[in-house]
Backbone of each chain as ProteinMPNN parsed JSONL, in Angstrom:
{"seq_chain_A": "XXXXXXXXXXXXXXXXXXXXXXXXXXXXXXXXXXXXXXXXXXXXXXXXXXXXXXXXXXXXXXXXXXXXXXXXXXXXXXXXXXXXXXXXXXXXXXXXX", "coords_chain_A": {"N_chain_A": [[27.881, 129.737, 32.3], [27.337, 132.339, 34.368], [27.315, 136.028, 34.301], [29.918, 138.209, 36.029], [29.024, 139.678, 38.897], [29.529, 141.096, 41.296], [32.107, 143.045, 41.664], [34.543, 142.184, 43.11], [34.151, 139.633, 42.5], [34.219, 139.256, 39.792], [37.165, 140.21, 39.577], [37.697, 138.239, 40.797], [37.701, 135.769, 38.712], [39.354, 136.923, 36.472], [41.456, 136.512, 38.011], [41.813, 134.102, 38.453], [41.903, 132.783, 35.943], [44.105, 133.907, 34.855], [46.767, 133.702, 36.073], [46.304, 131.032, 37.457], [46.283, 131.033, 40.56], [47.289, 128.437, 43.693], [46.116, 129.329, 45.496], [43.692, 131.754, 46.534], [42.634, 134.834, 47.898], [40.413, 137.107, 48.119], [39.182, 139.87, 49.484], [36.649, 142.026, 50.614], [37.068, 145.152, 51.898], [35.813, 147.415, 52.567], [33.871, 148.63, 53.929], [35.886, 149.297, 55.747], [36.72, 151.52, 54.914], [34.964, 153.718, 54.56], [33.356, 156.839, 54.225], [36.18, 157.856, 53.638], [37.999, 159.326, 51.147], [38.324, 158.311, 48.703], [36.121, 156.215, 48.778], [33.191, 154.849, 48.072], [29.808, 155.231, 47.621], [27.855, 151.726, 48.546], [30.074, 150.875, 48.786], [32.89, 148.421, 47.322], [35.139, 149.734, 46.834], [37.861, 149.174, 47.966], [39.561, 146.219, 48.456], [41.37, 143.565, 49.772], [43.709, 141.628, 48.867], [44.746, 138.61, 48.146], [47.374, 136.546, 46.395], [48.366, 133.456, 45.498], [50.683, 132.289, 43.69], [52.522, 129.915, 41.563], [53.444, 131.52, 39.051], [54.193, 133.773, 39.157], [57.008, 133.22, 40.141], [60.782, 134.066, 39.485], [59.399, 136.885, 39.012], [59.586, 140.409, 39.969], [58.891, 142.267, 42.687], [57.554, 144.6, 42.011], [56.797, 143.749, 39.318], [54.966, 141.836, 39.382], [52.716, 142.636, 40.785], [51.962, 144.685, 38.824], [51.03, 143.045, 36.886], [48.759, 142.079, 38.405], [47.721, 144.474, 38.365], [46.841, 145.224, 35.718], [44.944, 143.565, 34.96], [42.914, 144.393, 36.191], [42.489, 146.421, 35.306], [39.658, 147.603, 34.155], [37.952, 147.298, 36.283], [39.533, 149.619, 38.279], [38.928, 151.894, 36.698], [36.791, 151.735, 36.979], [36.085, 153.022, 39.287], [37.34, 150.991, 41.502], [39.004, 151.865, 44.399], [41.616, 150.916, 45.461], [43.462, 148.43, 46.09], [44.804, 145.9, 48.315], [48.002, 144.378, 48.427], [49.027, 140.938, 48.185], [51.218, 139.405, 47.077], [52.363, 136.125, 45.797], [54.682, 133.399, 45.584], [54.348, 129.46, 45.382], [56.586, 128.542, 46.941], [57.406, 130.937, 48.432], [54.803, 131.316, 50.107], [54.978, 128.913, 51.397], [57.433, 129.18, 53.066], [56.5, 131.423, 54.847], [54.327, 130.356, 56.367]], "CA_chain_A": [[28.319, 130.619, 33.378], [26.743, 133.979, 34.415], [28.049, 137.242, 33.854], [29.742, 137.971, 37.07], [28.09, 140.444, 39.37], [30.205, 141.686, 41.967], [33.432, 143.444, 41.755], [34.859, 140.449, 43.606], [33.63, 137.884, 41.622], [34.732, 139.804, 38.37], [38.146, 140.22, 40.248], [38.341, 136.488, 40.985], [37.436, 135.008, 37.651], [40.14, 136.954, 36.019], [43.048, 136.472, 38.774], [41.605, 132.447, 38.304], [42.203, 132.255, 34.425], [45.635, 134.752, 34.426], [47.462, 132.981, 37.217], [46.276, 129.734, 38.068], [46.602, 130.7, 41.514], [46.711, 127.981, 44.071], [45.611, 130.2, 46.347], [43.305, 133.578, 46.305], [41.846, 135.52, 48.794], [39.763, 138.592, 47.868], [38.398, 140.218, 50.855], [36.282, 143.793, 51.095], [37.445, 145.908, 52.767], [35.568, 148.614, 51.807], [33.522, 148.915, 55.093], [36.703, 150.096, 56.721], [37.316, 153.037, 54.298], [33.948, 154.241, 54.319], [34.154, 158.537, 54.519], [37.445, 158.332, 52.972], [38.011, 160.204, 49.631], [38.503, 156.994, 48.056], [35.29, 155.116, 49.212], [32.042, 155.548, 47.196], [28.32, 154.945, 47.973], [27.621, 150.615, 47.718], [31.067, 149.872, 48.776], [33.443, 147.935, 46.405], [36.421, 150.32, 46.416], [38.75, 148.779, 49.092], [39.849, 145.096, 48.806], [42.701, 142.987, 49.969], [43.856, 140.323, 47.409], [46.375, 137.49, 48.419], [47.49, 135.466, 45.032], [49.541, 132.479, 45.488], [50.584, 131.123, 42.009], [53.867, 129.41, 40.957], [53.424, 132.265, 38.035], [54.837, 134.693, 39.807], [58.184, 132.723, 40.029], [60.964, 134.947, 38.889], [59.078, 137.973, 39.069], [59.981, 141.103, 41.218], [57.353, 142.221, 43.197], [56.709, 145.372, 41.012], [56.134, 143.219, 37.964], [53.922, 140.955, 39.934], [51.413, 143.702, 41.46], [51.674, 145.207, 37.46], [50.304, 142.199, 36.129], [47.287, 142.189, 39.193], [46.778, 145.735, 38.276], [47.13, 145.375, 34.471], [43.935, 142.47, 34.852], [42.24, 144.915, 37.358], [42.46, 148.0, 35.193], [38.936, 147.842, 33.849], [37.33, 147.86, 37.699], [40.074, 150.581, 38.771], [38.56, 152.689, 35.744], [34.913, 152.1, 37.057], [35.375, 153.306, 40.731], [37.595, 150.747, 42.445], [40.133, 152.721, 44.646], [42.914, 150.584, 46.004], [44.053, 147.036, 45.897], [46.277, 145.673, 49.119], [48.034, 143.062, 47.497], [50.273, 139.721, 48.607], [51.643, 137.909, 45.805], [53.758, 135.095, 46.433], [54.555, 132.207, 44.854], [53.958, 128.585, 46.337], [57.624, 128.453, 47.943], [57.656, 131.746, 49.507], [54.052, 131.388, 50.758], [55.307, 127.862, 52.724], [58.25, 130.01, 54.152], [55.999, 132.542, 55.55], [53.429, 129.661, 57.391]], "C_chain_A": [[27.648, 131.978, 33.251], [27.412, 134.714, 33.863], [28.292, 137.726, 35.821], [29.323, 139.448, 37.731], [28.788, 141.603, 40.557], [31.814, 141.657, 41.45], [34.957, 142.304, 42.11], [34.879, 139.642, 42.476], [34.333, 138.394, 40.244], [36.442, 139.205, 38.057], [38.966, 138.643, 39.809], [38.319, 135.86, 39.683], [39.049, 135.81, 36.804], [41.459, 136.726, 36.656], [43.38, 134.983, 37.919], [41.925, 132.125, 37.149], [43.607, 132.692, 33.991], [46.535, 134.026, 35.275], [47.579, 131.715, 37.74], [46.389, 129.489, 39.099], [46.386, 129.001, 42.294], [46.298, 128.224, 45.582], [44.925, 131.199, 46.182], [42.106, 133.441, 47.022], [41.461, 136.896, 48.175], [38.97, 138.83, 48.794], [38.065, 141.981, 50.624], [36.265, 144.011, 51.587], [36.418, 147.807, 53.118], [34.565, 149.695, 52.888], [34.159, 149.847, 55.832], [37.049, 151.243, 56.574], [35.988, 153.85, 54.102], [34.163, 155.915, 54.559], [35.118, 158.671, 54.181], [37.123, 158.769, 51.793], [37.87, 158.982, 48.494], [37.413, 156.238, 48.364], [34.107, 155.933, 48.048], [30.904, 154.528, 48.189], [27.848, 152.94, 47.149], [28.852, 149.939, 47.931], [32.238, 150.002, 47.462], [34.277, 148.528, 45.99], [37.528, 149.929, 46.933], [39.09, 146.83, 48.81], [41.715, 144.501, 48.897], [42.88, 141.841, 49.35], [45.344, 139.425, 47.979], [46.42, 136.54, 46.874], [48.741, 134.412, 45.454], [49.893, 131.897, 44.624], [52.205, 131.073, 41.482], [54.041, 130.331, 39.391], [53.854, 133.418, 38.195], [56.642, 134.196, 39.671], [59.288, 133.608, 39.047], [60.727, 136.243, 38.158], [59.52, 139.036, 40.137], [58.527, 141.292, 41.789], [56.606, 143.615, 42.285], [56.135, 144.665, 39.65], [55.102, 142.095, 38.229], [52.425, 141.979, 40.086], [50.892, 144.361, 39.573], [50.903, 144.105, 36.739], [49.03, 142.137, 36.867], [46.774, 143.642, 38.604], [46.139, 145.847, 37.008], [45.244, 144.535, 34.338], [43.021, 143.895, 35.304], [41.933, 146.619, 36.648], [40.489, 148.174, 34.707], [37.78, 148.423, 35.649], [37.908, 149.314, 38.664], [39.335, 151.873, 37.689], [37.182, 153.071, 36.246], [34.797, 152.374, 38.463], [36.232, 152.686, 42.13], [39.199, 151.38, 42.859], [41.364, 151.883, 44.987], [42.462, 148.304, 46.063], [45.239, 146.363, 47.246], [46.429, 144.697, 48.492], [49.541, 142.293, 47.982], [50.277, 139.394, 47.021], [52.908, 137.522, 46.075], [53.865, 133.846, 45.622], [54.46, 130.871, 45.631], [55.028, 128.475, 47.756], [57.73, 129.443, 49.098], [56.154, 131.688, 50.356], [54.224, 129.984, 51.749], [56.437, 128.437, 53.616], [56.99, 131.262, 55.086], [54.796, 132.041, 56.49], [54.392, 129.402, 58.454]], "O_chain_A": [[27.463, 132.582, 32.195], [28.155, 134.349, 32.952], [27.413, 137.673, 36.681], [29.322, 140.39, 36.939], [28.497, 142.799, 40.565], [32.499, 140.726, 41.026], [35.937, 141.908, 41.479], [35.757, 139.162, 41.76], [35.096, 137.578, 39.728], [36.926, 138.457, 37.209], [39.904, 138.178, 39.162], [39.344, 135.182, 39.609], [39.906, 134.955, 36.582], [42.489, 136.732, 35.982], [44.33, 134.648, 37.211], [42.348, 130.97, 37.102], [44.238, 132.149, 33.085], [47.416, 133.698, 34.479], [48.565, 131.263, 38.323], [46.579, 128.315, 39.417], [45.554, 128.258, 41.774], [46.21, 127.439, 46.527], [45.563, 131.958, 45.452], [41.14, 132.678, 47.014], [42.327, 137.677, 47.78], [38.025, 138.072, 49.012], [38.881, 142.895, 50.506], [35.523, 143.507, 52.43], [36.588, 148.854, 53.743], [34.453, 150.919, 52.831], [33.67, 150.818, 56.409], [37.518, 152.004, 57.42], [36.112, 154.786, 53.311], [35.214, 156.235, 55.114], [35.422, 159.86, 54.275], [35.978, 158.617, 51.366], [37.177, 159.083, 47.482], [37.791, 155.082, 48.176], [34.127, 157.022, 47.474], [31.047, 153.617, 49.005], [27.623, 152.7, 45.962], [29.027, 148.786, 47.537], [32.509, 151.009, 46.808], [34.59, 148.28, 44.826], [38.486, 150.374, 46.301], [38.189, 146.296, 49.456], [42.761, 144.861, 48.356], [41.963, 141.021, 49.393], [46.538, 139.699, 48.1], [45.43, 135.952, 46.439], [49.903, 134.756, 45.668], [49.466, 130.744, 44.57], [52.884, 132.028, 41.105], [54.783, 129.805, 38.562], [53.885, 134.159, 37.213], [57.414, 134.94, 39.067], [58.885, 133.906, 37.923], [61.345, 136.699, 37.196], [59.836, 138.573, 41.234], [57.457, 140.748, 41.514], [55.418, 143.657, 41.965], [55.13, 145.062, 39.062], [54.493, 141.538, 37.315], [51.356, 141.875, 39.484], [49.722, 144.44, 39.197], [50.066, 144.488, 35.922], [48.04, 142.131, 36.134], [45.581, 143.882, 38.418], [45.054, 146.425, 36.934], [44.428, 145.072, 33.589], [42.397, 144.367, 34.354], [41.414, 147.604, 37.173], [40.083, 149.243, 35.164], [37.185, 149.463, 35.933], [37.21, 149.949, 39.454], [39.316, 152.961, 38.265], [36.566, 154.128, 36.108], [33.735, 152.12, 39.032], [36.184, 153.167, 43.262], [40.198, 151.429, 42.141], [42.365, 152.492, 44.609], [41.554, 147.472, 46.061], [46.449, 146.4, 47.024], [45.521, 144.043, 47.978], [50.669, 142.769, 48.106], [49.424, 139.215, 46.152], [53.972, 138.055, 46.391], [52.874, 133.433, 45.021], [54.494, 131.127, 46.835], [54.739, 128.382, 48.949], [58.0, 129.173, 50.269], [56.331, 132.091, 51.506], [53.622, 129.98, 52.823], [56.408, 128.205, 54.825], [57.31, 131.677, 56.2], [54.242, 132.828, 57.257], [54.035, 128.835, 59.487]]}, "seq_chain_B": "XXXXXXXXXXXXXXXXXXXXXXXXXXXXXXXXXXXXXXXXXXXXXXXXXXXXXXXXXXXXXXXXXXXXXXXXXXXXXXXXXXXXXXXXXXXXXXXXXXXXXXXXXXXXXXX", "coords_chain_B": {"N_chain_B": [[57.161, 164.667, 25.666], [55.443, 165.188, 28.575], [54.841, 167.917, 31.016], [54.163, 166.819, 33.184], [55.056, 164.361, 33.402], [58.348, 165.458, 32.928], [58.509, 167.246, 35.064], [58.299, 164.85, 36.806], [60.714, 163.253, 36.569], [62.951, 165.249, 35.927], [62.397, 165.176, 39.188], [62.897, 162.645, 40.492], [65.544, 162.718, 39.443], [66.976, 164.335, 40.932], [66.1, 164.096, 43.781], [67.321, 161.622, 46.09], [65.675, 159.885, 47.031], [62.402, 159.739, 46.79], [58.818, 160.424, 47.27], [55.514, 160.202, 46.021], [52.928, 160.743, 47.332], [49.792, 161.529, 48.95], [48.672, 164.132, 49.913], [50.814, 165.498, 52.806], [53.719, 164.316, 54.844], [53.526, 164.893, 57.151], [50.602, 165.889, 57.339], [49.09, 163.47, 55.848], [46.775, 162.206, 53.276], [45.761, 159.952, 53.026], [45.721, 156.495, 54.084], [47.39, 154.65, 53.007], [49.757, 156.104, 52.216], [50.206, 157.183, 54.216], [51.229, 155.263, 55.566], [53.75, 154.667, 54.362], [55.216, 156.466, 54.504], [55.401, 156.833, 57.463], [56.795, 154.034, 57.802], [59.084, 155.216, 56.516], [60.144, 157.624, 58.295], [60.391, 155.852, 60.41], [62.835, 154.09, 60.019], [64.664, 156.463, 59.715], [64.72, 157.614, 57.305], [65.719, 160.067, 55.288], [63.515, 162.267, 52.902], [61.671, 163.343, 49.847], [58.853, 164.872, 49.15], [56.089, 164.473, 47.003], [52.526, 165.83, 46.733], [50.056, 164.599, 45.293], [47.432, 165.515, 45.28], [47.733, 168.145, 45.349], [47.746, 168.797, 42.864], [46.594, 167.662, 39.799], [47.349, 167.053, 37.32], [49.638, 165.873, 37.84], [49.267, 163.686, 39.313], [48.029, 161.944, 37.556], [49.681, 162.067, 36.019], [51.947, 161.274, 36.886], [50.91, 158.054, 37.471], [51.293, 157.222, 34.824], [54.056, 157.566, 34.292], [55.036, 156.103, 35.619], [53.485, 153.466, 35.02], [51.497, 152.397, 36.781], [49.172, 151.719, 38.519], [48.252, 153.351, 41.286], [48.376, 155.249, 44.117], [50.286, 155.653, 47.003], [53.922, 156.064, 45.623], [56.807, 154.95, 45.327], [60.25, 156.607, 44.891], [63.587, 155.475, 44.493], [66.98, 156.341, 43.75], [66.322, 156.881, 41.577], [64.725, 154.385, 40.569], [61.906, 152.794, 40.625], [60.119, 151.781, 43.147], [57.992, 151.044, 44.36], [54.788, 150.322, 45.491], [52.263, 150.698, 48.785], [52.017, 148.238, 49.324], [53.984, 146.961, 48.652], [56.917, 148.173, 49.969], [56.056, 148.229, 52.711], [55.954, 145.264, 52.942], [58.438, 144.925, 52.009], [59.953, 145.832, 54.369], [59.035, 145.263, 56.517], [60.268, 142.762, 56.154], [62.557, 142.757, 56.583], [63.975, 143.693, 54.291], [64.176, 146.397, 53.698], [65.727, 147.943, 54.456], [68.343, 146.786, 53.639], [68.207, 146.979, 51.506], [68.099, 150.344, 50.736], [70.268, 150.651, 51.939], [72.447, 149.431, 50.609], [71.74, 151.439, 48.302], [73.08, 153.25, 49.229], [71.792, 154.594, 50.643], [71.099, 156.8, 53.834], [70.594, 155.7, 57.022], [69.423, 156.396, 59.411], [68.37, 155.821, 61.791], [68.821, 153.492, 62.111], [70.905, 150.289, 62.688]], "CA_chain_B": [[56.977, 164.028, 26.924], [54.331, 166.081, 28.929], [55.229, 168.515, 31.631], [54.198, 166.215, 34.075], [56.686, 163.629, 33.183], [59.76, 165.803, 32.952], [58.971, 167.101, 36.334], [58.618, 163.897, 37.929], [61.995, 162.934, 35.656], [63.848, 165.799, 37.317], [62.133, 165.161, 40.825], [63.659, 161.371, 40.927], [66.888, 162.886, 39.353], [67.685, 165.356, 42.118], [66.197, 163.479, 44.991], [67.708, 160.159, 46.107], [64.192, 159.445, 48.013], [61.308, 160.851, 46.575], [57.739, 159.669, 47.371], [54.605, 160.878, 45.784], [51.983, 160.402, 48.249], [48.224, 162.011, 48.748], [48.775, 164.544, 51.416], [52.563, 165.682, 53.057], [54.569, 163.792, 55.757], [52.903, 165.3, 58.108], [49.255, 165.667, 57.104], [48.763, 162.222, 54.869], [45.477, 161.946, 53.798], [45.448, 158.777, 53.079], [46.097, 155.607, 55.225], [48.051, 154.198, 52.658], [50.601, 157.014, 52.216], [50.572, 157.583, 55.766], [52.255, 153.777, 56.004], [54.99, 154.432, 53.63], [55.48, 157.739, 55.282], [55.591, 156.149, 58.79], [58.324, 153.173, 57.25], [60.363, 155.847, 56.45], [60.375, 157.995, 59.431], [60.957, 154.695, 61.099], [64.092, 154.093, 59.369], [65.104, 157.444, 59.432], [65.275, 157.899, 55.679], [65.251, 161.725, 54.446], [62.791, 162.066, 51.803], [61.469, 164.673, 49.49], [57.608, 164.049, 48.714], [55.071, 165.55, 45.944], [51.508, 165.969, 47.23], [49.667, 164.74, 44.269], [45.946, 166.125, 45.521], [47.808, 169.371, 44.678], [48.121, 168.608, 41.074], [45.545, 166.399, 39.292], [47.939, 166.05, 36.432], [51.18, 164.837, 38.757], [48.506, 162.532, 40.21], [47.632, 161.201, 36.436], [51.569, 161.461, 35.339], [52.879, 159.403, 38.123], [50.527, 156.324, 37.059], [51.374, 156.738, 33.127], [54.986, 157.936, 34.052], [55.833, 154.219, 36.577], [53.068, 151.967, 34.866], [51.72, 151.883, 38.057], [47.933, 152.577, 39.187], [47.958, 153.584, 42.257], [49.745, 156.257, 45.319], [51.899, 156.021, 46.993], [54.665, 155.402, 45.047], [58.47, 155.198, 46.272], [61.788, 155.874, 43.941], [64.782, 155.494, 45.164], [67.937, 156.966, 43.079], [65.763, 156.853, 39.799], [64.413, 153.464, 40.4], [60.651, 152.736, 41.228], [60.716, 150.863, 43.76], [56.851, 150.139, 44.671], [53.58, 150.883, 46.734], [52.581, 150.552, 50.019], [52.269, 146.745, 50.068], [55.841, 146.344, 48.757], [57.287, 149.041, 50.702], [55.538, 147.827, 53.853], [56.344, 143.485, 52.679], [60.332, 144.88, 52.46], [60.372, 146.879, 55.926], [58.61, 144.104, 57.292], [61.047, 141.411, 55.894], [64.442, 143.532, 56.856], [64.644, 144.013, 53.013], [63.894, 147.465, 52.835], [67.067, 148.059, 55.449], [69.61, 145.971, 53.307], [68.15, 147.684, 49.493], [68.617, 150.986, 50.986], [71.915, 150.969, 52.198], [73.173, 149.318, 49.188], [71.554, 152.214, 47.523], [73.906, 154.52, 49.486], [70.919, 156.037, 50.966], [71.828, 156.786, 54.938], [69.446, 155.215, 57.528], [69.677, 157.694, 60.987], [67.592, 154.794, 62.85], [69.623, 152.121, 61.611], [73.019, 150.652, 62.756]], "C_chain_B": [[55.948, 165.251, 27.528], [55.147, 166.802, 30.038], [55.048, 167.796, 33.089], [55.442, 165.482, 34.265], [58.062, 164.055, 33.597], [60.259, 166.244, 34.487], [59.515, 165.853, 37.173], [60.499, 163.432, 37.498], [63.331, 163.542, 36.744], [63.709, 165.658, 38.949], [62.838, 163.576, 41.52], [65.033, 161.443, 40.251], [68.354, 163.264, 40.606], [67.353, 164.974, 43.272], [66.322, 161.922, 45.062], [66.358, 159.237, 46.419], [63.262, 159.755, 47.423], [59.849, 159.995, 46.539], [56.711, 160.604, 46.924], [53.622, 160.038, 46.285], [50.442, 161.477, 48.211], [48.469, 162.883, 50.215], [50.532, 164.515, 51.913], [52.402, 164.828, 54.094], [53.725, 163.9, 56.965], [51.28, 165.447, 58.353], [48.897, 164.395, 55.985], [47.419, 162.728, 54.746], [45.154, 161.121, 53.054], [46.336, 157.641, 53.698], [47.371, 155.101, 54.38], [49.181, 154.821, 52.339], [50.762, 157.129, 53.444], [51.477, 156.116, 55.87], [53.555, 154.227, 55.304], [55.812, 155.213, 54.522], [55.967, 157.119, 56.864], [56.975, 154.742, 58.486], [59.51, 154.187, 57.258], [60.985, 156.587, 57.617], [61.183, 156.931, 60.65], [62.506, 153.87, 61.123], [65.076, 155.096, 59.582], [65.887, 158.032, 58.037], [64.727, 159.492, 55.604], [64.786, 161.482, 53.341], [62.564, 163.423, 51.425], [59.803, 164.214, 48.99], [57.005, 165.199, 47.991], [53.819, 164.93, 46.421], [50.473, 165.692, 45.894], [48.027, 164.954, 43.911], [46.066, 167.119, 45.28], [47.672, 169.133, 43.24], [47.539, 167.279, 39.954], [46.923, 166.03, 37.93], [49.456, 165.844, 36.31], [50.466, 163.752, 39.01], [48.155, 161.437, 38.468], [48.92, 160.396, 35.4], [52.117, 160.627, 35.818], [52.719, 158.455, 37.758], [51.517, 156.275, 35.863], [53.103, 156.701, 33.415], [55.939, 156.116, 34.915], [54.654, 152.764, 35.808], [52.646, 151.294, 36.276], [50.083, 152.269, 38.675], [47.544, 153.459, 40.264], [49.029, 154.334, 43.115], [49.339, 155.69, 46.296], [52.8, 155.364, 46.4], [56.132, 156.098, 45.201], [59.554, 155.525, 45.021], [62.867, 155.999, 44.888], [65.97, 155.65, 44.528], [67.136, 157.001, 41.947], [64.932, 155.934, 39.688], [62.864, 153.405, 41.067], [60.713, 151.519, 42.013], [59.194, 149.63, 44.456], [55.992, 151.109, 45.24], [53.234, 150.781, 48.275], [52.725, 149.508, 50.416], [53.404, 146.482, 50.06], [56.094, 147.138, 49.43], [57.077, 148.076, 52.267], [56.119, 146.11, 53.725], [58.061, 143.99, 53.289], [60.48, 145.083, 53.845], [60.548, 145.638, 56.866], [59.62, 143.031, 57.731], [63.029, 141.852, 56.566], [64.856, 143.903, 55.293], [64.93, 145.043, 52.549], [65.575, 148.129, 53.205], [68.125, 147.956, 54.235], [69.37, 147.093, 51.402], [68.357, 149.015, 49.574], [69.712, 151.755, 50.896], [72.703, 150.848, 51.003], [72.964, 150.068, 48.228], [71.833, 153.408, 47.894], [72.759, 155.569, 50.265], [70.865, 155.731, 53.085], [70.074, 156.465, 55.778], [70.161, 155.731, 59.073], [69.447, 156.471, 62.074], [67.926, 153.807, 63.04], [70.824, 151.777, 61.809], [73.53, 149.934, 61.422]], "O_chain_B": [[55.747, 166.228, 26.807], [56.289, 166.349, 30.117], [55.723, 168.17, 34.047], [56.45, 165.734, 34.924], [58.815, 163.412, 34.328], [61.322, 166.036, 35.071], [60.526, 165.721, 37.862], [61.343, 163.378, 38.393], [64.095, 163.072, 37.587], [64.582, 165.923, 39.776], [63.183, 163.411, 42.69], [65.759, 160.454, 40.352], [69.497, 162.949, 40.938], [68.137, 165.35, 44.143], [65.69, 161.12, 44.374], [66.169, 158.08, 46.043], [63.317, 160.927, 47.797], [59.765, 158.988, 45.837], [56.823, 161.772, 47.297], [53.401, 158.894, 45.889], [50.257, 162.144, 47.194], [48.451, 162.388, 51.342], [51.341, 163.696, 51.478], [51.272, 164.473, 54.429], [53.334, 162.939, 57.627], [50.77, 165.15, 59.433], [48.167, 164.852, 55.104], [46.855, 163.427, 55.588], [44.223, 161.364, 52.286], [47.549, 157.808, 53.818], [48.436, 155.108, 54.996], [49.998, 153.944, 52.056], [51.964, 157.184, 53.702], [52.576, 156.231, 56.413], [54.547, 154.021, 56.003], [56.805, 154.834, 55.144], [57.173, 157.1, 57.108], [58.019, 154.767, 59.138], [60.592, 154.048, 57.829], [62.135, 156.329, 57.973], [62.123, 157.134, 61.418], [63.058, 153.253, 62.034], [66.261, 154.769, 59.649], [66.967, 158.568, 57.788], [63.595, 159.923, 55.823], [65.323, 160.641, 52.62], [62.909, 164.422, 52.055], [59.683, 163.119, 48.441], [57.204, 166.402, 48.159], [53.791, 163.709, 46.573], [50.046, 166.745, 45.42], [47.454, 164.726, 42.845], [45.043, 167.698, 44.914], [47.186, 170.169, 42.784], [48.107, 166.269, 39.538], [47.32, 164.886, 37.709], [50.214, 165.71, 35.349], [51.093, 162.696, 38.929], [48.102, 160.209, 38.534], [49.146, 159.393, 34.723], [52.64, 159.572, 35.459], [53.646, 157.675, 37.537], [52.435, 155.455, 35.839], [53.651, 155.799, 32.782], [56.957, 155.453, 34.714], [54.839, 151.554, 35.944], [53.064, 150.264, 36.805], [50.02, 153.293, 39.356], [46.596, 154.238, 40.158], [50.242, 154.18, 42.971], [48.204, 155.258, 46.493], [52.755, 154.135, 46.463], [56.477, 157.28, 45.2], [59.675, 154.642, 44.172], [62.859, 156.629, 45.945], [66.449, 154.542, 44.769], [67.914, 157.36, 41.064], [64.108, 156.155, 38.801], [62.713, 154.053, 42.102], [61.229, 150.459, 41.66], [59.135, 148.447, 44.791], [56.222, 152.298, 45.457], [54.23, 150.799, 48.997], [53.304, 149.277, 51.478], [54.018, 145.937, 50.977], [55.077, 147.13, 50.123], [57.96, 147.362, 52.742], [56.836, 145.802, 54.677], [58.671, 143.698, 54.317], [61.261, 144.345, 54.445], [61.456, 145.176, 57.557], [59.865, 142.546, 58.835], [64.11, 141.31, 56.794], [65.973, 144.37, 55.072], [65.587, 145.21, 51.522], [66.36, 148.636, 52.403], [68.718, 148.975, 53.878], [70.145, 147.608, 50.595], [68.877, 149.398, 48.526], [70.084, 152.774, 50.314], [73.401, 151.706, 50.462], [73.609, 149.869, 47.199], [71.348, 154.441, 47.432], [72.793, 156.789, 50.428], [70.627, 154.618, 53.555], [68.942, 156.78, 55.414], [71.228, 155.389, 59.584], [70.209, 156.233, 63.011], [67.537, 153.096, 63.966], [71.791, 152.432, 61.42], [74.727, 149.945, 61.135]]}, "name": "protein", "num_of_chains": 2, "seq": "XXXXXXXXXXXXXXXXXXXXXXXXXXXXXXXXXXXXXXXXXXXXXXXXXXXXXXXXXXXXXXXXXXXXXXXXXXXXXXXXXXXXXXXXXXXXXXXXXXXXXXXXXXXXXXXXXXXXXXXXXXXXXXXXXXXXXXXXXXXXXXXXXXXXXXXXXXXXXXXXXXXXXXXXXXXXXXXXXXXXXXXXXXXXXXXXXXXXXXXXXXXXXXXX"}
């Protein structure tokens, strides 16, 4: 396996090994925040993250987002500004289709 | 404890509401503070908010002081309650309504 290359891809490989989602969306956003205080030159500060993983189960939602951020702290350190973030587990993501 | 800390300590002692956001109520300046900000108004929750673009190290205490990366961030009697996705997920869901009330805190907009 490479070394991964984008922010994203970094992102995803660790949600994919901490969670087991069986779901994840990572989408940049980063287009949309461009000129904000929070955006930098190249992108890659803005993404929206959906996790669906039965690992969540009996979590609140602050100790859910703490464990995405907790993974996520090395990219928040190098630049990336914000995180929107679903996490759900399999049951509540079939209530919400 | 640092001087940051104790403020924020006393600032979620003495206000039932208190949001530290990027930018006031009225001037946000950021989108994502502007949502929380807009939930609440919407509600008609009284709040008390800290501007933490004034104060680089409120803006550094907040994270270390909730374990929490990122503003805006909500308490509600003492309790942290979240960011803008949760904030915005509860509102959404009717949850924020029902955790509120039960937290004695009066909703103007709300029967």
């Amino acid at each position: 396996m490479t070394a991964p290359r984008t922010v994203a891809e970094s992102l995803r490989a660790k949600f994919e090994t901490a969670f087991g989602p069986v779901e994840l969306v990572i989408v940049d956003e980063s287009a949309h925040h461009a000129g904000h205080s929070g955006a930098r030159d190249g992108g890659q500060s803005h993404f929206r993250v959906r996790i669906v993983s039965a690992s969540f189960a009996g979590l609140s939602r602050v100790e859910r987002q703490r464990r995405v951020y907790a993974l996520a702290a090395e990219e928040i350190a190098a630049g990336l500004h914000a995180l929107a973030l679903t996490t759900l587990t399999p049951e509540e993501a079939a209530k919400q289709s | 404890m640092s001087q940051a800390s104790d403020q924020i300590a006393k600032d979620i002692a003495e206000n039932d509401v208190m949001l530290y956001m990027k930018g006031t109520p009225v001037f946000p300046q950021c989108g994502f503070s502007a949502a929380v900000v807009h939930v609440l108004s919407e509600l008609g929750v009284k709040f008390k908010s800290a501007d933490v673009l004034k104060d680089p190290e409120l803006r550094q205490g907040i994270k270390e002081f909730s374990n929490w990366p990122t503003i805006p961030q909500l308490y509600v009697k003492g309790e942290f309650v979240g960011g803008c996705d949760i904030i915005k997920e509860m509102f959404e869901s009717g949850e924020l309504d029902t955790f509120l009330k039960d937290k004695g805190i009066t909703l103007e907009n709300v029967q």
